[in-house]
C-alpha positions as CSV (number, residue, x, y, z in Angstrom):
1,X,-25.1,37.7,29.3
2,X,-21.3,39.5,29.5
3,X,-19.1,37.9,32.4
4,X,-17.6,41.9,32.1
5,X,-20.3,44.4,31.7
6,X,-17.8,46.6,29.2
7,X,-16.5,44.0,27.2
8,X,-16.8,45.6,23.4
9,X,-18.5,43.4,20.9
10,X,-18.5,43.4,16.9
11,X,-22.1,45.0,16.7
12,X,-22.6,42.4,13.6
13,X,-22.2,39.5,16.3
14,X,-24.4,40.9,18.6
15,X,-28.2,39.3,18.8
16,X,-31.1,41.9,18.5
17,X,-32.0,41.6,21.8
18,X,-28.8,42.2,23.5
19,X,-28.2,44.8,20.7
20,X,-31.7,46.5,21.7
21,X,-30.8,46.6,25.3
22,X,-27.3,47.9,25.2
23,X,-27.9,50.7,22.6
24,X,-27.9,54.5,23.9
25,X,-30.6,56.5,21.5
26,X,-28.1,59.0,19.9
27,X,-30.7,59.9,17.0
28,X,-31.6,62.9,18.6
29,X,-28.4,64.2,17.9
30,X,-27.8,62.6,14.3
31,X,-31.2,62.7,13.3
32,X,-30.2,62.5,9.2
33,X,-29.3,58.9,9.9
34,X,-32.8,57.2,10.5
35,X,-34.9,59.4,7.8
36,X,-35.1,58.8,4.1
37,X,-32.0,60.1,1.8
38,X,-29.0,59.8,1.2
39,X,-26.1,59.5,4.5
40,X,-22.5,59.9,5.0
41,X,-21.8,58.6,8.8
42,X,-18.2,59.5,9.6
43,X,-16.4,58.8,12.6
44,X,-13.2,56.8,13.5
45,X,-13.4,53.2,14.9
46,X,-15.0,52.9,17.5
47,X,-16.9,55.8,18.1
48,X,-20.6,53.5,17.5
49,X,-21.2,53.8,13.8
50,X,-21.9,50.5,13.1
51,X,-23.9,50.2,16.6
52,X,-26.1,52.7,14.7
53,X,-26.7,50.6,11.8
54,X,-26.6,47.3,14.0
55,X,-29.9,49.0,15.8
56,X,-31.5,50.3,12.8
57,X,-31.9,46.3,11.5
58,X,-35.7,45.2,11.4
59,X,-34.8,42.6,14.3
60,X,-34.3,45.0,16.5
61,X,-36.5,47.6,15.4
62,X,-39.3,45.0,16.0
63,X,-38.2,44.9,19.6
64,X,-38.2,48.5,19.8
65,X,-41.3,48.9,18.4
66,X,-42.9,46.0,19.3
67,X,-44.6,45.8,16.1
68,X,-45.0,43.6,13.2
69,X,-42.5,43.2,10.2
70,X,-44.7,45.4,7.8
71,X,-45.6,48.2,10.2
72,X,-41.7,49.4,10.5
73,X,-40.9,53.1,10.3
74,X,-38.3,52.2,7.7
75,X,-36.6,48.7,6.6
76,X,-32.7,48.1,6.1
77,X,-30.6,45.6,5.0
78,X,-27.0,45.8,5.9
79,X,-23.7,45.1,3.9
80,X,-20.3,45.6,5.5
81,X,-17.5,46.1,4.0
82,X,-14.2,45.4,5.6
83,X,-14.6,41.7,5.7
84,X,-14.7,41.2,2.0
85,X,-12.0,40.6,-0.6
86,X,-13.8,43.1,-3.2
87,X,-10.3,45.0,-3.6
88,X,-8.4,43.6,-6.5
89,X,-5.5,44.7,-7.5
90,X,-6.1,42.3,-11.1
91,X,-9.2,44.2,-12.0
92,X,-6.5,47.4,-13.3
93,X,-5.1,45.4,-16.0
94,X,-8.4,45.8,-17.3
95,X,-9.5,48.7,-19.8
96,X,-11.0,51.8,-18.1
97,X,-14.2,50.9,-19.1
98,X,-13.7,47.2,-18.2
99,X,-12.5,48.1,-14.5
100,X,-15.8,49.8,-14.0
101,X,-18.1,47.7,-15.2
102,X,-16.8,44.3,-13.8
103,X,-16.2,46.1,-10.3
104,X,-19.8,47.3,-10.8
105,X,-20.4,43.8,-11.0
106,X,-18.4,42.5,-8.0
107,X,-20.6,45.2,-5.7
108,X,-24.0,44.4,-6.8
109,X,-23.7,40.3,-6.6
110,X,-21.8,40.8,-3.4
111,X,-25.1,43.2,-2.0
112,X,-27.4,41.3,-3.5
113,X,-25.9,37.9,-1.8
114,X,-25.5,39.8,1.8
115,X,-29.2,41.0,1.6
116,X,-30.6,37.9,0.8
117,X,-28.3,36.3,3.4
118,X,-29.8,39.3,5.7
119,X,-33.7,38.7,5.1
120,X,-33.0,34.5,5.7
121,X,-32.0,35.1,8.7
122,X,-34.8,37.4,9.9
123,X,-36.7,35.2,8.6
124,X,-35.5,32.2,10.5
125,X,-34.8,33.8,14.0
126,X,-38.1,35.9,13.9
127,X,-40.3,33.1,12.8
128,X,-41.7,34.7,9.9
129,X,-43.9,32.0,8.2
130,X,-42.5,32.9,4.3
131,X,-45.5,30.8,3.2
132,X,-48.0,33.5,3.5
133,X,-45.5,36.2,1.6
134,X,-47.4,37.5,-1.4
135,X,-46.9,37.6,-5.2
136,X,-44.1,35.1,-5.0
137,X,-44.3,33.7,-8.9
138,X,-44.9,37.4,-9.7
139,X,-41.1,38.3,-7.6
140,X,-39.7,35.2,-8.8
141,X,-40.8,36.1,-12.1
142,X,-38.8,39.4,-12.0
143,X,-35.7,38.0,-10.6
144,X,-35.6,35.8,-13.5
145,X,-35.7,38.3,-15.6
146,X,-33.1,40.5,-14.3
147,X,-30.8,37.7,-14.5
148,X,-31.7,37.0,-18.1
149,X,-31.0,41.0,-19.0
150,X,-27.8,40.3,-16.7
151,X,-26.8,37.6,-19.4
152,X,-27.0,35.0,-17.0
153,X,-26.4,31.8,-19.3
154,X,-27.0,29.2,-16.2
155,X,-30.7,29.7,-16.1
156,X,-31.6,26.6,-17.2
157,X,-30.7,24.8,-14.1
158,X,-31.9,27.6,-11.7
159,X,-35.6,26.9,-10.3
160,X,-37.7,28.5,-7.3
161,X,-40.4,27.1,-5.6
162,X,-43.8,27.6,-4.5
163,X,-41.9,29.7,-1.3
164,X,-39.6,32.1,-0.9
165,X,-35.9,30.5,-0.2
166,X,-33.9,33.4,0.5
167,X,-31.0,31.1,0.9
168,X,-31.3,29.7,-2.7
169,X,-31.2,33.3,-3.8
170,X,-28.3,34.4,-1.8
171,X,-26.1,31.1,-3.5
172,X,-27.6,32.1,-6.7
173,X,-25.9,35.8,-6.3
174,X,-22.7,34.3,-4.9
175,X,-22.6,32.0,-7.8
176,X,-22.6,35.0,-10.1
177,X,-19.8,36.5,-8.1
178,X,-17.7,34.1,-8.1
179,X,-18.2,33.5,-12.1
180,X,-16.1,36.7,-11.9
181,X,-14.0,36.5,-9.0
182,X,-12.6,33.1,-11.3
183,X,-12.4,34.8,-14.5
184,X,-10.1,37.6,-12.7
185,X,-8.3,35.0,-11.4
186,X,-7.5,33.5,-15.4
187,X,-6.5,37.1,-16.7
188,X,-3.3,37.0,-14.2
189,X,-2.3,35.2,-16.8
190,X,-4.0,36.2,-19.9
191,X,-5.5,39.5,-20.3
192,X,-6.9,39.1,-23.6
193,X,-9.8,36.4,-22.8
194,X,-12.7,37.6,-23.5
195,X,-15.5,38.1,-20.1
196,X,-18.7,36.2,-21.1
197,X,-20.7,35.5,-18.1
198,X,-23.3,37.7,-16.7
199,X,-22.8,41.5,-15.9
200,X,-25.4,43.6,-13.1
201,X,-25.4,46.9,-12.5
202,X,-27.0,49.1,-9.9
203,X,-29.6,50.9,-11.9
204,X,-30.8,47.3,-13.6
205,X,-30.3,44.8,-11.6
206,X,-29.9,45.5,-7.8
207,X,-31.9,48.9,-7.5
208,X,-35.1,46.9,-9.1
209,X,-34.5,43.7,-7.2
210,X,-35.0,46.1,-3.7
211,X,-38.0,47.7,-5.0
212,X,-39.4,44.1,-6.3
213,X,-38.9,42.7,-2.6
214,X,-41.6,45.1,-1.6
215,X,-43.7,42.7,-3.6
216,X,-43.9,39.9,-1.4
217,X,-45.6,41.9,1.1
218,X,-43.7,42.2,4.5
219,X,-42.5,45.4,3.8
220,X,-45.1,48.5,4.2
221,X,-46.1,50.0,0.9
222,X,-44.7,53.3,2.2
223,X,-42.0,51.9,4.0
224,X,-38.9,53.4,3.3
225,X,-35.5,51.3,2.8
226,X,-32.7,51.5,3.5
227,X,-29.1,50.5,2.4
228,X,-26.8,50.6,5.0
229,X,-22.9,50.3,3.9
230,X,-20.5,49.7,6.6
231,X,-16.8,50.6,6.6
232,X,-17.1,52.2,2.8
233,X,-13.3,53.1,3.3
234,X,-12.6,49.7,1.9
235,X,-13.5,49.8,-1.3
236,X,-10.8,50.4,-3.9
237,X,-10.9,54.2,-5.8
238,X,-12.8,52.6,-8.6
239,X,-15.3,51.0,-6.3
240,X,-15.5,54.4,-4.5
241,X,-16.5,56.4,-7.7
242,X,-19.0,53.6,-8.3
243,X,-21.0,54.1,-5.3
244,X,-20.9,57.7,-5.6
245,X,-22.3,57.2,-8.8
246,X,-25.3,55.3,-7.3
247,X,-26.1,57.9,-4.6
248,X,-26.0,60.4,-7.9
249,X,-29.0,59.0,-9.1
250,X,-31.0,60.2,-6.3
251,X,-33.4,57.0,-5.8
252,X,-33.9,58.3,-2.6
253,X,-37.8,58.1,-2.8
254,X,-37.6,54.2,-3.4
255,X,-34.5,53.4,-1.6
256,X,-32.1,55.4,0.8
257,X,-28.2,54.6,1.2
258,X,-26.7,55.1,4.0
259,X,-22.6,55.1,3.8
260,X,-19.9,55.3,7.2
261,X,-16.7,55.7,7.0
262,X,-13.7,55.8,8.8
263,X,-13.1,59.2,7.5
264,X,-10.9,58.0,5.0
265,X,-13.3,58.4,2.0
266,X,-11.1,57.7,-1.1
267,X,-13.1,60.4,-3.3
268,X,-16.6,62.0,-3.8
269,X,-16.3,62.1,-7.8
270,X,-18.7,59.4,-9.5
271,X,-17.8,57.5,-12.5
272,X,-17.8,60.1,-15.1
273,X,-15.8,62.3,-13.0
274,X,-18.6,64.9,-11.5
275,X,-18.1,65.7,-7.7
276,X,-21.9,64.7,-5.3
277,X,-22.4,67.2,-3.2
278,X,-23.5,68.1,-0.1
279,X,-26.8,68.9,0.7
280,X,-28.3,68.1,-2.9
281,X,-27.2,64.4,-3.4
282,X,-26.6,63.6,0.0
283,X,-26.6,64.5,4.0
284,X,-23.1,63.9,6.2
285,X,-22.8,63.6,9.9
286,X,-19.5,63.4,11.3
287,X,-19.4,61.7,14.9
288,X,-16.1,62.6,16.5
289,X,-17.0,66.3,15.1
290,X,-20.6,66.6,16.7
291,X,-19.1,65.3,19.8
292,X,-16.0,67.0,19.9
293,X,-17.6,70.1,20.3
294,X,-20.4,69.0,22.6
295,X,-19.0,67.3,25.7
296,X,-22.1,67.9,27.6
297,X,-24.0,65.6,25.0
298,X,-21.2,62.7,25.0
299,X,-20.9,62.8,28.6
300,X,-24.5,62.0,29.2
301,X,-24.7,59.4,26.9
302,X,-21.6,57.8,28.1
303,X,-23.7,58.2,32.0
304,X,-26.6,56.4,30.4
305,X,-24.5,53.5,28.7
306,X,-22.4,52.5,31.7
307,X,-25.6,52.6,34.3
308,X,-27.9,50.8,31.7
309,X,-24.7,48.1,31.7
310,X,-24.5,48.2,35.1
311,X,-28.0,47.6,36.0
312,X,-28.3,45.0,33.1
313,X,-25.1,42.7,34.1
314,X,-24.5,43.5,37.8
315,X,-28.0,44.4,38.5
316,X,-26.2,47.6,40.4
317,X,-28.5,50.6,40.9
318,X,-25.8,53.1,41.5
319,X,-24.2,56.2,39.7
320,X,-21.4,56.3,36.9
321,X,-19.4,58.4,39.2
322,X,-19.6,56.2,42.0
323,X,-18.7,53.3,40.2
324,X,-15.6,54.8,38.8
325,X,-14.3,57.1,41.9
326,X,-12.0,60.0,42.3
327,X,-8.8,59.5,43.6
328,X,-10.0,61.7,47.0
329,X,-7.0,62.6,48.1
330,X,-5.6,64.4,44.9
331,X,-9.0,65.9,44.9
332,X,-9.0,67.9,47.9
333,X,-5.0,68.7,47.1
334,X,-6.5,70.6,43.9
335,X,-9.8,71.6,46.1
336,X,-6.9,73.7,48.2
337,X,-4.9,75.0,45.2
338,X,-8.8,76.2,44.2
339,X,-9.0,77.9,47.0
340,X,-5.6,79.9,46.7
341,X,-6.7,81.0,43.1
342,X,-10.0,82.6,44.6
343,X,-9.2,84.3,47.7
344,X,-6.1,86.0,45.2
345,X,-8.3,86.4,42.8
346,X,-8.9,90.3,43.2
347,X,-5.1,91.2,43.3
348,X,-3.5,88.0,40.7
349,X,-6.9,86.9,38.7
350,X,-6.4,86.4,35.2
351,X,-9.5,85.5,33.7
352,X,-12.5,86.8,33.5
353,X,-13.7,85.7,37.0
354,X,-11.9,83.2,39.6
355,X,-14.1,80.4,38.6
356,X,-12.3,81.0,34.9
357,X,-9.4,81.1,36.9
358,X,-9.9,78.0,38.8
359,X,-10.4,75.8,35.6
360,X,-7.6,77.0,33.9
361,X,-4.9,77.2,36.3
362,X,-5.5,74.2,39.4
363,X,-5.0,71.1,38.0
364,X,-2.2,72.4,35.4
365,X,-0.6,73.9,38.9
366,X,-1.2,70.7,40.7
367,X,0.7,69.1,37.6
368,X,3.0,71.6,37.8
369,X,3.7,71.1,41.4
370,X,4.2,67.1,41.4
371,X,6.8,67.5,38.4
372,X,9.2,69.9,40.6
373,X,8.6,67.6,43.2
374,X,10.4,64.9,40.6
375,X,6.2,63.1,41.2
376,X,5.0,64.0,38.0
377,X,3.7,59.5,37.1
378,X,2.1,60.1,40.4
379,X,-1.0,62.1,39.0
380,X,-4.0,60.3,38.9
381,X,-6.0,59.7,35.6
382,X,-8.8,58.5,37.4
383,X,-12.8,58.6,38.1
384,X,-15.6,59.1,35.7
385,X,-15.4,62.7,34.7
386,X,-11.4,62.2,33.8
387,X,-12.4,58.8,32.1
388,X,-14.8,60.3,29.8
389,X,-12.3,63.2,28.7
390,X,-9.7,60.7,28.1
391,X,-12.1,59.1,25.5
392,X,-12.1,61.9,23.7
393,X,-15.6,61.3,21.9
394,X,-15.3,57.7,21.2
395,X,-17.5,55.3,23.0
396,X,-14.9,52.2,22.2
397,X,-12.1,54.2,23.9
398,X,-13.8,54.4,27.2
399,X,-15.8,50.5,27.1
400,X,-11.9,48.8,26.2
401,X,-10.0,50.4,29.2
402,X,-13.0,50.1,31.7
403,X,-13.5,46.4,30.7
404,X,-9.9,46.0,31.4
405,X,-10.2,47.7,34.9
406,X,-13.5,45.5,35.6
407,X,-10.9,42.2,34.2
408,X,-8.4,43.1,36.7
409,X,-11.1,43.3,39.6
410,X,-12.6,39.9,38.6
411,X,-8.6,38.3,38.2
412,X,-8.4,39.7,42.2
413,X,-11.5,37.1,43.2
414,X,-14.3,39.7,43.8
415,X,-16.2,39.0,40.5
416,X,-19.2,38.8,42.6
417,X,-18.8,41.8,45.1
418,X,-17.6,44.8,42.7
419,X,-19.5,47.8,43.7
420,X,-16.5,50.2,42.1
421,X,-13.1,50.2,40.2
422,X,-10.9,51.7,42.8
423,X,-8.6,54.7,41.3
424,X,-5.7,52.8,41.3
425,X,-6.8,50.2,39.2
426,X,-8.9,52.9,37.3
427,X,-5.5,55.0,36.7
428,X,-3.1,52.1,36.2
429,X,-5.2,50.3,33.3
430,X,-5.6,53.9,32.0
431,X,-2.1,54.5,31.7
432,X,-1.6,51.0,30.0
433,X,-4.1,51.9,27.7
434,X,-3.2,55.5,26.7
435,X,0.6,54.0,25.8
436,X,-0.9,50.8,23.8
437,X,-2.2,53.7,22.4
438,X,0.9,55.0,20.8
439,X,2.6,51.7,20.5
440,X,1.4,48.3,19.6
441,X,-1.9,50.3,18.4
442,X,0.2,52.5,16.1
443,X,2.0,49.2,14.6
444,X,-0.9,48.9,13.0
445,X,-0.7,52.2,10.8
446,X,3.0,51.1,10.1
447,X,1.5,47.9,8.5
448,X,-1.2,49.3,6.9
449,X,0.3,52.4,5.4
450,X,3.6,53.1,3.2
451,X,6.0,52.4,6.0
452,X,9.5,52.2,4.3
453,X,12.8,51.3,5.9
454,X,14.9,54.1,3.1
455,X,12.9,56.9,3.7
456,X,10.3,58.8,6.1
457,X,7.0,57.6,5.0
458,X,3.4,59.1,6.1
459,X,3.1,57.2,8.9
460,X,6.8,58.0,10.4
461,X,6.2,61.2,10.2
462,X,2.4,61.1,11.7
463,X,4.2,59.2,14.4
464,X,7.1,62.2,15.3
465,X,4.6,64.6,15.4
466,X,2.1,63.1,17.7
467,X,4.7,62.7,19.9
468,X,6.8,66.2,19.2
469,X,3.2,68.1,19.7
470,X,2.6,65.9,23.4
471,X,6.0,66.8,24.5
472,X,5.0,70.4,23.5
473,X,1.7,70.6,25.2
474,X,3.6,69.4,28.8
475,X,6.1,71.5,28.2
476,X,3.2,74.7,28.0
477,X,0.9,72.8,30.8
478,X,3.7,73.2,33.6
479,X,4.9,76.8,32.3
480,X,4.2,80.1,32.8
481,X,1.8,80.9,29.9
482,X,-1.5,82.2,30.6
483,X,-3.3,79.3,29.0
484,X,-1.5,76.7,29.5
485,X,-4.5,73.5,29.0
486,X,-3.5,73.2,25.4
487,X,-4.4,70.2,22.6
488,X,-5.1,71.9,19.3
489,X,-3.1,73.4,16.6
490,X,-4.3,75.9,14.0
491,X,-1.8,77.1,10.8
492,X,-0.7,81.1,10.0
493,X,0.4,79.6,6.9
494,X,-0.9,77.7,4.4
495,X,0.2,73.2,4.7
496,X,1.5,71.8,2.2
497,X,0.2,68.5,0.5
498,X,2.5,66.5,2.4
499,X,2.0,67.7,6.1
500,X,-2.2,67.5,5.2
501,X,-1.4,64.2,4.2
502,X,0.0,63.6,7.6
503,X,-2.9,65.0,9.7
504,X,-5.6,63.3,7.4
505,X,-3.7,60.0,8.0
506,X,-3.7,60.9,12.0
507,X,-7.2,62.2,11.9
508,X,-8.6,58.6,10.0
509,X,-7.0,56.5,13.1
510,X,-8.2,58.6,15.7
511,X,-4.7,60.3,17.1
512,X,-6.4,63.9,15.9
513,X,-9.6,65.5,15.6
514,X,-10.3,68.1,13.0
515,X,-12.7,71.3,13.2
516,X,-12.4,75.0,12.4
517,X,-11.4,77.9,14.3
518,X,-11.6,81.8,13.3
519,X,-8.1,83.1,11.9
520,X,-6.0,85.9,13.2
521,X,-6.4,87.5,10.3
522,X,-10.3,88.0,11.1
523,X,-10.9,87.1,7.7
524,X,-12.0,83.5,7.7
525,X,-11.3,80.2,9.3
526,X,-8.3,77.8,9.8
527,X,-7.9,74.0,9.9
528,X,-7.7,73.3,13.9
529,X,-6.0,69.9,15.0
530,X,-7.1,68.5,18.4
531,X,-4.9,65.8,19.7
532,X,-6.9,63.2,21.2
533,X,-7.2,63.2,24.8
534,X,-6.5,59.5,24.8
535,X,-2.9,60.5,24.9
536,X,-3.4,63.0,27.6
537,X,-1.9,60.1,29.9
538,X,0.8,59.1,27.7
539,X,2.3,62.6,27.7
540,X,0.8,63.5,31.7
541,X,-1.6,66.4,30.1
542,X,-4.8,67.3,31.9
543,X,-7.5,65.4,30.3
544,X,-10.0,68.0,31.6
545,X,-10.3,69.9,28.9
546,X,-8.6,71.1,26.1
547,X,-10.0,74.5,25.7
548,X,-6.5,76.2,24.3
549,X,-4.9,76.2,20.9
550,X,-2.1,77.5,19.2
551,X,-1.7,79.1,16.4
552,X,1.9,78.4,14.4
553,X,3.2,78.2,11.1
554,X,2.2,75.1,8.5
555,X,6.7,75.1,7.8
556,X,7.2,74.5,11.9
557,X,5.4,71.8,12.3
558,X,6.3,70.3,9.0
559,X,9.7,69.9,10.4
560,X,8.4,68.4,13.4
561,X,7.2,65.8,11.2
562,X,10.9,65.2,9.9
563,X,13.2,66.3,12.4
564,X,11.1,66.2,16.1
565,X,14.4,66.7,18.1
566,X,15.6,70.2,16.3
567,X,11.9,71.3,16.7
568,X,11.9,70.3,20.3
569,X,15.2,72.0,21.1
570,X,13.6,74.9,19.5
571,X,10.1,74.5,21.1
572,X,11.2,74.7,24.7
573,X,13.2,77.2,24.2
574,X,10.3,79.4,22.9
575,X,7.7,78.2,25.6
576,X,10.1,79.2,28.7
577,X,9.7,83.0,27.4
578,X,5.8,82.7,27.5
579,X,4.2,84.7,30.1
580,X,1.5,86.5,31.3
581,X,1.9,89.1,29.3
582,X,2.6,86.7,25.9
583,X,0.0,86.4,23.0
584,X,-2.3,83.6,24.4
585,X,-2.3,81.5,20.8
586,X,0.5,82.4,18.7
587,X,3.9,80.2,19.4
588,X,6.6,81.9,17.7
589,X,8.9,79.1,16.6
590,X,11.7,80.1,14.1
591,X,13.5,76.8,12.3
């Protein structure tokens, strides 16, 4: 069991029994995932991908089902990504032809050794007796003799038993890879040697090896498998073509691959340069998307995952909400500024009733009113409802800061009585969190991307306008514009490559979400950037909802990504003549 009920664990490290218990269905909204075909799972970190695939394992789909190993609905064997060292820069010394093939190479022994390494380890922890497997000399039979049409020339000292040794397999299939990995290694220095070990590709070596596993017999006849891929952003471009190229071949009626990413996909064109498309090769599900524009959906499942935690660790049978309170007293402040909005409703209202008018205007005019008062850091980011907005769609950014609220009641000695966070703890580790946020979690995007002390790389310039666009959205949350709960952007113009390069690069580390929104012209739609709500502390927005948008041209905010100061000068100066009366999307900035 946890000591904190929200600490976050790597799914992969996580046992099939406390996986089972901790996981929240979501299949009902992402229903692609579990059925046969082809998958794209996108979503930044955090947001439960690989919790999905962690739960779709046979060990804890035999829990769930409380069946046996050959009665599964489907079977998968797992193979993440970001903790190998498949990315070598060596391999492009190589002839085009070359590159592919040997990275071809690299993939399949690395799958092959992780599924074998996966189905040991089922076998061991499930107690699966692997003596009463079937057709064993017929399946070792057929692995030999992919290895020999691999060109394997170490046969001779390779034997299998009467039994199934996954473990002997998996070495076998590292042993391959690192007969490559070592004859990279020598063409550092000579790139003329000739490669003579063995070479397996998808189509015949690891596509037949899954389909011969079906002989032994513990997987249904019907069963469908699955390959699930993990963190597919890692690969290199060539890698990335080469797994397109495998879900091109449409083997989706023997076995299904399922591919997340971080939504930083390098390319969808396979090796010979065609595009897969979507629906015909393959389904896509984007997380943050799905939730992004249901909040009802994400805010129940967030309910059910922090009172199944609760009940499970703390053996507490009470509500979300009344484990992560309200700050009361700024409640019933707001509850009163409500109440002004109604009763003036019928000579000032706005909206199209005063209930419209009470969600758009109280808490922005409670905002508004603490930052005349020179108390603007005293507004309080705290209980459930604000908690869940600030996590903008992503399960990770609501378990981190509430495990760090539930560390700092258990560092004040009352481990063993916590029937709530109070709102000041609640609203201080928030704050805390929403600036890591933009600081020692944004060092990280300065070391993995082309940060460069001479000129204004992508990340520098992702970095001013995160913070230009905050500073923006305050400025219209405490004026006198009509809508003034702002957190998207859409473009009159059309970006250039540069600025897209920007937003993708915010949108793959979670700082923006991306979706659609109808033009002003009428005639289509535009590119809308949401700013995660996350940083709704950082820059003292209200988390509640960010319902309004505003449209302004792709050149403006190109210059916010290069000179944030000029566009800030200009921005304020703009948003002090909205009004009532002003168009409620279009910002009219002139640089």
């Amino acid at each position: 069991m946890l000591n904190n009920p929200f600490a976050v664990q790597t799914p992969e490290d996580i046992s099939a029994e406390n996986a089972h218990d901790l996981f929240v269905d979501v299949f009902s909204d992402f229903h692609q995932v579990p059925k046969p075909g082809h998958t794209f799972l996108h979503g930044p970190r955090g947001s439960g991908k690989s919790m999905m695939f962690r739960y779709m394992l046979p060990d804890c789909q035999l829990i769930d089902l409380k069946s046996k190993i050959n009665e599964l609905n489907y079977f998968s064997l797992y193979v993440p990504i970001k903790k190998t060292d498949l990315n070598i820069i060596d391999l492009q010394k190589l002839e085009n032809h070359a590159e592919y093939v040997l990275n071809e190479h690299l993939l399949v022994t690395y799958f092959a050794a992780n599924i074998f390494e996966d189905l040991s380890k089922l076998v061991d922890l499930n107690n699966i007796d692997s003596s009463n497997f079937k057709n064993v000399d017929k399946f070792n039979s057929k692995f030999k003799q992919l290895l020999t049409f691999s060109g394997d020339k170490d046969l001779e000292n390779f034997t299998l038993g009467e039994k199934i040794d996954f473990a002997i397999l998996k070495d076998k299939m590292n042993s391959l890879h690192r007969s490559a990995r070592n004859y990279i290694n020598r063409i550092s220095f000579n790139t003329i040697l000739p490669y003579e070990d063995a070479l397996c590709s998808y189509l015949d070596f690891l596509f037949p090896l899954i389909q011969n596993l079906r002989d032994l017999g513990f997987i249904g006849e019907t069963c469908p498998i699955y390959l699930l891929i993990d963190d597919a952003d890692n690969l290199s471009l060539t890698q990335t073509k080469i797994l397109n190229t495998w879900v091109s071949f449409r083997t989706t009626a023997h076995v299904s691959i399922k591919i997340s990413t971080q939504l930083n996909y390098k390319t969808y064109r396979t090796v010979n340069g065609s595009r897969i498309d979507s629906p015909h090769d393959y389904s896509e599900v984007n997380i943050a998307t799905i939730y992004t524009s249901s909040k009802d959906k994400f805010y129940k499942r967030i309910v059910d995952i922090v009172e199944k935690r609760l009940k499970l660790y703390l053996d507490l049978d009470i509500s979300a909400k009344e484990f992560f309170p309200s700050n009361n007293e700024q409640e019933k402040r707001i509850n009163i500024i409500s109440e002004e909005i109604r009763s003036n409703y019928s000579d000032k209202g706005k909206g199209a009733s005063a209930a419209d008018d009470v969600k758009r205007y109280a808490r922005p005019d409670y905002i508004k009113y603490l930052k005349m008062k020179k108390s603007g850091s005293t507004y309080s980011y705290s209980g459930f409802l604000q908690l869940v907005s600030i996590s903008s769609g992503i399960i990770r950014y609501f378990l981190e800061p509430a495990s760090k609220m539930y560390g700092e009641m258990m560092s004040l000695g009352t481990a063993n009585d916590i029937k709530e966070i109070p709102h000041t703890v609640q609203h201080e580790k928030i704050i805390e969190y929403s600036s890591e946020f933009l600081t020692t979690e944004f060092d990280k995007v300065f070391k993995n991307e082309d940060h460069t002390p001479e000129t204004l790389s992508t990340s520098d310039k992702l970095y001013n306008l995160i913070n230009a666009l905050g500073e923006m959205f305050h400025e219209i949350l405490v004026s006198n514009a009509s809508e003034r709960r702002v957190f998207s952007i859409a473009f009159t113009s059309r970006p250039s490559t540069s600025l897209l390069k920007v937003l993708d690069l915010g949108v793959s580390y979670g700082y923006f979400h991306e979706s659609t929104i109808g033009n002003k012209k009428g005639s289509g739609r535009s590119k809308l950037y949401i700013l995660s709500r996350l940083l709704g502390p950082y820059f003292k927005l209200d988390t509640t909802s960010f319902a309004g948008y505003k449209f302004i041209k792709a050149e403006v905010i190109e210059i916010a990504t290069i000179k944030p100061k000029e566009f800030g000068k200009h921005m304020k100066k703009e948003i002090s003549k909205l009004g009532e009366n002003e168009d409620d999307h279009q910002l009219k900035i002139d640089l």
